[in-house]
N, C-alpha and C positions, 0 to 999 in steps of 0.2 A: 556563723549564719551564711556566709558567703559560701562555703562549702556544701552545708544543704542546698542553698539553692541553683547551685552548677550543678550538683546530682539531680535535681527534680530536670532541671533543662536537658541534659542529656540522655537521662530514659524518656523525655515526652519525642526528644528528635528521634531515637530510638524505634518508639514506636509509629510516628509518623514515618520513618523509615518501612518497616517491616511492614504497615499495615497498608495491603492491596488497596488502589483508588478504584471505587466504583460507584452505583446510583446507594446501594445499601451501609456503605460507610461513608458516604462524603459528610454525612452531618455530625459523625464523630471525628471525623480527619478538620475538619472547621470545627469544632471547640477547641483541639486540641490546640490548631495554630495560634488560634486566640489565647488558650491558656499559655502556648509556648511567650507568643511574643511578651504578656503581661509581664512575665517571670521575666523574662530578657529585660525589661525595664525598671522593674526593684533589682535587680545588679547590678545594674548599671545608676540606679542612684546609691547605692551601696558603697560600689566602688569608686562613687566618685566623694561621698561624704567621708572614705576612707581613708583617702587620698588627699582629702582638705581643699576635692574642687577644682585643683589647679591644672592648671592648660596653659597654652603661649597666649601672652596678651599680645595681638598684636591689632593695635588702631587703625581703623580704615580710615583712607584717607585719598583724596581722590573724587572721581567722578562714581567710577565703578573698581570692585574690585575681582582679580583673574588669580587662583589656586592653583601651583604645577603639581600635581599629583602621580608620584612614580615610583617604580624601585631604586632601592641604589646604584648607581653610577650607571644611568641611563642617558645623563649630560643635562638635569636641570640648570644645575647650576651655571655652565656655559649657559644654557641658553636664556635664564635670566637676565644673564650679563650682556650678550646679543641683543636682547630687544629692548635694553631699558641702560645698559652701561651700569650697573650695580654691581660689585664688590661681593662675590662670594667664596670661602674657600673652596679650591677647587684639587685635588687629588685623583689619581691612577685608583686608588680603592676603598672600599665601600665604605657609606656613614660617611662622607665626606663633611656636608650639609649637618652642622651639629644646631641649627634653631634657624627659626623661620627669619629668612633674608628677604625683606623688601627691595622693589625698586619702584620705577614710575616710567610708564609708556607714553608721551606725549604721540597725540594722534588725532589727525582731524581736529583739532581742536579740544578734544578731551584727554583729561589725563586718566590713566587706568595704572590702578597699583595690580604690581604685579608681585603673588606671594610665592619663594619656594620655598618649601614647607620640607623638613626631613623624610627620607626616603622611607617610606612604605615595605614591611616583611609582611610576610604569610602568617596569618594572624592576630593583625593590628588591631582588627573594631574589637579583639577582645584584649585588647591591652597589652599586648606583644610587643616591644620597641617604643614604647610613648608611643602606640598607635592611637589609641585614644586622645592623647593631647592634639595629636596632629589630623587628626577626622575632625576635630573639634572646629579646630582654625577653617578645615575647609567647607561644613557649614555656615558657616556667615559670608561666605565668596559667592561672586555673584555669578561667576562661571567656574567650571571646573575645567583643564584640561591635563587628558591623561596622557604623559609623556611616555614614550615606550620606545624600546630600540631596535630597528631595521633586522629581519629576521629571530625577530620573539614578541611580537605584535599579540600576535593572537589570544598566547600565551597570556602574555602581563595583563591584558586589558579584562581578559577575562577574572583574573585573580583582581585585579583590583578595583572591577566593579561589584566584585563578591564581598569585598572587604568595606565597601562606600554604602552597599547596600543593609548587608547589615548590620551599621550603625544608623539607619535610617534616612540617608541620602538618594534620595532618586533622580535620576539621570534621563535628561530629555523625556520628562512624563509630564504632564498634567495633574493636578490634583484630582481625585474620585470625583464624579459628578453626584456624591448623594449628601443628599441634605437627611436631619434628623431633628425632629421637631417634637421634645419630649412633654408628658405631659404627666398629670396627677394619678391618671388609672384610665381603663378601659385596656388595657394590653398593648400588645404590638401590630400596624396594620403596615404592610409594605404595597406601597403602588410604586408601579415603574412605567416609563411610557415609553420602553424596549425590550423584548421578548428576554427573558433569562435562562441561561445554563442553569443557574449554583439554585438550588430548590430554597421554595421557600421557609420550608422548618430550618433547613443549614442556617440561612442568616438570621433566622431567630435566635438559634441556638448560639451563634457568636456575637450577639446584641448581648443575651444573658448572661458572657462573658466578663463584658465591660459593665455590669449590674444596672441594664438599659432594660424595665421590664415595662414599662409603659411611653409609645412613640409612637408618631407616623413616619415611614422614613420612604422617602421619596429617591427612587433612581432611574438616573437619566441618561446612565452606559448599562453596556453590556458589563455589572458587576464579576469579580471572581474575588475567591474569599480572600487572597494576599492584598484586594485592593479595600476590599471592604472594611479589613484590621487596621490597612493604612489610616484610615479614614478614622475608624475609631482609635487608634495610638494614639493620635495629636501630635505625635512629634516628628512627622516626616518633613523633611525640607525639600522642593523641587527645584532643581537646576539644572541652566540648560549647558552642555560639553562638548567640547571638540577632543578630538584624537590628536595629540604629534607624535609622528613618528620619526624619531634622531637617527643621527649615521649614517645618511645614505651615502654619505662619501666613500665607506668601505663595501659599497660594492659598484659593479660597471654599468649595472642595469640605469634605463633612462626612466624617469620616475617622472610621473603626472603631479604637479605642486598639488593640487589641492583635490581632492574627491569627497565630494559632501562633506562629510563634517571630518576628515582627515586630511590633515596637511604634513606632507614629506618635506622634512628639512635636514640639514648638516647644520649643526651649532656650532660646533667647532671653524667649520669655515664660511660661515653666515649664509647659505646656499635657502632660499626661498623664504628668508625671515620676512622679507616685505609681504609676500602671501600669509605668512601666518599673521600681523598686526592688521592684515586684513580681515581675517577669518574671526580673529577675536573681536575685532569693533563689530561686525556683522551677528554674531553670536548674542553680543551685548541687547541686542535690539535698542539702538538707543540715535539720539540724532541731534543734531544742535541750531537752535534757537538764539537769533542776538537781538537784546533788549535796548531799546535806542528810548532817550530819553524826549521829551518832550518838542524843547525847544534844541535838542542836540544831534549828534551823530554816532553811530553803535561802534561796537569796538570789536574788527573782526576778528580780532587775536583771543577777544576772551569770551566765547561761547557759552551760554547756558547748554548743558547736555539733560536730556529729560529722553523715559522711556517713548518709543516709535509708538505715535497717536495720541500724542497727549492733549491736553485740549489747554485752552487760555485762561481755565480756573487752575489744573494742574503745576501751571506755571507760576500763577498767585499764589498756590498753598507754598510753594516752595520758598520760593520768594519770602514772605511774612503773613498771618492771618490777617494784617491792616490789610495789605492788597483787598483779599476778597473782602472784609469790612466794609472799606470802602469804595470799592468796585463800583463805575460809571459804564465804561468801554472799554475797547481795545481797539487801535490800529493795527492794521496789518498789511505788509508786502511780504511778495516771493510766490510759494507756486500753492499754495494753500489759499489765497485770496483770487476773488472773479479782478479786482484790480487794483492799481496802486492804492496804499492807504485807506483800503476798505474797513467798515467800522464792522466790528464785530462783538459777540458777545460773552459771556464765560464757558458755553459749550462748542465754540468753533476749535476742531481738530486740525493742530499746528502741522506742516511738514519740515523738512531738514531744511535747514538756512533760512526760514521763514525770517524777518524781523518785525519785533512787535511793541510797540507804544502802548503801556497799561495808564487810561485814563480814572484817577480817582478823586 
């Protein structure tokens, strides 16, 4: 079965290959991606019921958790061990990394596991080198970054966004902004309230893809059809990535630490590691909140971390569901309050180092 349906996958890339893009086939070039992607997703539970399912288990643990994602002998593993002091085999040649090696980054107050995951070949999301176990691990990661080495940057990042992508990992995107509100009959009505490229019969046509014949579906970007399949997959994950790039110690050039969302470091001899545990707490979007008890004093060693904006019910769900139960108020100091110990209520949006008194 698995063999038919990598032949149907391969003639439909095939002819989405060969077949010219223009206004007269776009709406057969969008069924086809529809039909490709579907097919791509019975293999891939194929292959995984084939397989008995199995992947690395490995337990989050932590505040947040950070994916090294690379080729082999890029210097993940030094640079695991650099920013967290974790124990990984480490080797001159390839496949060093033989299973996902945790550590733990104390920082600011939070702890952030940090996963290096076995090295990445050319052709992983289709199962190449336990590539699939290891795509696997780094969907549930809360950030991704892609390790690569000083003079093949380009190179790697490119391969191995090809490789994250399609296993359905997206990379500093947003989710689609369309909604789909199906219904019992009357057909398909699309309203958008932004002018569209992709014609309206095309997204009909990959609506009745995914056996979508009666909806309203509302869009609120400028749709294209690889986003629109995302949307209808359901099983895209969006996460946000930074770039490192290792080794700059072998060469003379004087290198900028940090440029948007790539940071230049040497792992081997610790050279701008405090820029990257910067870049990753920043990446995280996340901030810390201490909870001071009533009649007492907060403990500024042990931070709650909660994502950037949270509000003071956010902190009660986490907390336990008696909090909001029984939710009165909140005190609050720090820069998110007009003054000391102001009272507030389960929608006041917390800032970093705020501390907060939940009255119940």
């Amino acid at each position: 079965m698995n063999s038919s349906l990598k032949q149907k996958i391969e003639d439909i890339e095939k002819e989405i290959r060969e077949t010219p893009y223009n206004k007269s086939t776009s709406k057969h070039i969008g069924r086809l991606k529809a039909k490709l992607s579907n097919l791509k997703e019975k293999l891939e539970e194929q292959q995984s019921s084939d397989s008995g399912g199995e992947g690395y288990a490995v337990p989050k643990t932590g505040d947040r958790t950070v994916a090294l994602v690379g080729f082999p002998s890029v210097g993940k593993s030094t640079l695991v061990s650099a920013i967290t002091g974790a124990d990984s085999e480490v080797a001159s040649y390839d496949f060093t990394t033989l299973e996902v090696v945790p550590g733990m980054l104390k920082y600011k107050g939070a702890e952030i596991q940090i996963l290096d995951v076995p090295g990445l070949i050319s052709g992983a999301s289709a199962g190449k080198g336990r590539g699939k176990e290891v795509l696997s691990v780094v969907r549930n990661a809360d950030l991704v970054a892609l390790v690569t080495e000083l003079g093949r940057e380009e190179e790697q990042i490119k391969k191995i966004r090809e490789e994250l992508y399609e296993t359905g990992i997206r990379l500093n995107q947003s989710p689609p902004e369309v909604r789909i509100d199906e219904k019992e009959k009357g057909g398909l009505s699309i309203v958008s309230s932004v002018d569209q490229d992709v014609r309206e019969e095309t997204i009909k046509s990959i609506l009745r893809e995914y056996k979508i014949s009666n909806a309203r579906v509302i869009l609120r970007e400028k749709i294209t059809v690889d986003r629109l399949i995302d949307k209808l997959s359901g099983n895209r994950v969006y996460l946000p990535a930074i770039t490192v790039i290792n080794k700059i110690d072998k060469s003379n050039d004087n290198f900028n630490p940090v440029d948007k969302d790539k940071v230049f470091i040497s792992a081997r001899e610790g050279a701008n590691i405090d820029k990257l545990k910067e870049k990753i707490y920043d990446k995280l979007n996340i901030m810390r909140v201490y909870l001071k008890p009533r009649n007492g004093s907060f403990d500024k060693e042990d931070p709650m971390v909660v994502k950037k904006h949270a509000t003071v019910e956010d902190v009660c769900e986490k907390l336990h569901d008696k909090f909001l139960d029984d939710f009165r108020y909140a005190k609050i100091w720090g820069e998110s309050s007009k003054f000391d110990g102001q009272q507030v209520g389960l929608d006041h949006e917390l800032r970093d180092e705020d501390i907060l008194t939940i009255i119940t």
